[in-house]
C-alpha positions as CSV (number, residue, x, y, z in Angstrom):
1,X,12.9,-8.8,-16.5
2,X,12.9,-8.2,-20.2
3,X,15.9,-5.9,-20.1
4,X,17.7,-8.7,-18.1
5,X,16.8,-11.2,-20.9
6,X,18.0,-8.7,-23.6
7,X,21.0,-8.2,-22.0
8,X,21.7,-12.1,-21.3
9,X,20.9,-12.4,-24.6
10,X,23.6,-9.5,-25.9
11,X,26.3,-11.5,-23.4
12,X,25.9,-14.9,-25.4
13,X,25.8,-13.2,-28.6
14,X,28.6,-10.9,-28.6
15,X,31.7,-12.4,-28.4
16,X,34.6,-10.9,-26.2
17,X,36.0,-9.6,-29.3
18,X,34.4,-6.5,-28.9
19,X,35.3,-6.7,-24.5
20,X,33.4,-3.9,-23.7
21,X,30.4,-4.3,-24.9
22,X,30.1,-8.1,-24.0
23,X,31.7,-6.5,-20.1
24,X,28.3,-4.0,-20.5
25,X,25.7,-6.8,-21.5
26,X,27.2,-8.7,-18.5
27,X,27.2,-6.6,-16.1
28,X,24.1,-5.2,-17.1
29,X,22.5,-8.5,-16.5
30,X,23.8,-9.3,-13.6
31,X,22.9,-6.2,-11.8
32,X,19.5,-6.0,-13.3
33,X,18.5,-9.7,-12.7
34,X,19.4,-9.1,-8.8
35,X,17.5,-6.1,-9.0
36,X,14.3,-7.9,-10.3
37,X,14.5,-10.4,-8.0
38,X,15.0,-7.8,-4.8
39,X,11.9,-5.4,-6.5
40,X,10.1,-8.9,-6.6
41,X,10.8,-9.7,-2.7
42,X,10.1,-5.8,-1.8
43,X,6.6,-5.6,-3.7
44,X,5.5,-8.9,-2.6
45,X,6.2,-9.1,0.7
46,X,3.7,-6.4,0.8
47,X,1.0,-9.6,0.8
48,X,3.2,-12.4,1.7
49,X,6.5,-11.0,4.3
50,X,7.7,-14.6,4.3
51,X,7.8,-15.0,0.7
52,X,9.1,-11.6,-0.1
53,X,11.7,-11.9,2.4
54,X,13.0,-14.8,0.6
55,X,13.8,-13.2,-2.5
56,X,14.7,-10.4,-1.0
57,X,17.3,-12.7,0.7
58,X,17.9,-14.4,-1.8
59,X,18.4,-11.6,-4.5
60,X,21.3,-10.0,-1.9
61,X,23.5,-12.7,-1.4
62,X,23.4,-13.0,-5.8
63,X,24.6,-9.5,-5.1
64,X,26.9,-10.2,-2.3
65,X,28.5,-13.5,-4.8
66,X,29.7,-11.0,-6.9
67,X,31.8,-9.6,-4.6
68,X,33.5,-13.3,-4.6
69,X,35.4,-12.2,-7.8
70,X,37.4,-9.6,-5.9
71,X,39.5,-12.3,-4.1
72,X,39.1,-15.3,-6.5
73,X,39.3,-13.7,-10.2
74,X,39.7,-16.4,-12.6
75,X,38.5,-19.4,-10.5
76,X,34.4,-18.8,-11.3
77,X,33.4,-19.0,-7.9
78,X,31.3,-16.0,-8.3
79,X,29.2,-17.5,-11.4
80,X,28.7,-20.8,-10.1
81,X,27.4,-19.8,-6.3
82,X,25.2,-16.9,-8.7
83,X,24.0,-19.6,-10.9
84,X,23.1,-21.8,-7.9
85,X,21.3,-19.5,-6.3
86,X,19.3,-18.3,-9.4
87,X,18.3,-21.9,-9.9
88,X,17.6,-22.1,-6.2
89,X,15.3,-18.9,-6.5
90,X,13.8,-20.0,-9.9
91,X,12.6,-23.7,-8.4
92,X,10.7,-22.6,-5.5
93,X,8.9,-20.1,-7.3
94,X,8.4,-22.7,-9.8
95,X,7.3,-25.1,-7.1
96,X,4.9,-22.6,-5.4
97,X,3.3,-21.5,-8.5
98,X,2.2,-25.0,-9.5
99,X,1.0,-25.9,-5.8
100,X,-1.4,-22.6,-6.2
101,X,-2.3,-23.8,-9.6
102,X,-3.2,-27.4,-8.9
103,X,-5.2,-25.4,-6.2
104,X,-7.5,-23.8,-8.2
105,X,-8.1,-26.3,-10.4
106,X,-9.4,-28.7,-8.0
């Protein structure tokens, strides 16, 4: 997860100036941020199947979005069904974390 923040970080920072290195921090995020999240599905549904099947789901078709740049290059179809998703991902754990926290302290 840290890597994938350094290298979101490196994307916004370096401008596409210098194309190959912003093309490396890019890339590098996007392939490590899908393989957080898949790791994340694989270790968890170890304890919980349902919830680590959903990330594990969810973490493939980001992966399988990118693929959406083949056909439609300049049209950002890719990014915005990627960024969907990671907000879709990023809410329920968001969601489920609090309803476990509000657990415990009651």
């Amino acid at each position: 997860m840290i890597s994938s923040s350094v290298c979101l970080i490196g994307t916004a920072t370096v401008t596409m100036e210098f194309e190959l290195a912003h093309k490396l921090f890019a890339g590098s995020f996007f392939l490590l941020y899908n393989f957080f999240i898949f790791l994340f599905g694989l270790f968890r549904s170890l304890s919980q199947v349902r919830q680590g099947f959903f990330s594990v789901i969810t973490g493939s078709l980001m992966l399988l979005s990118a693929l959406l740049v083949i056909p439609f290059p300049s049209y950002g179809i890719a990014e915005l069904i990627y960024t969907q998703l990671c907000i879709y991902w990023n809410l329920i754990l968001f969601i489920k974390v609090n309803k476990i926290n509000k657990k415990l302290t009651l």
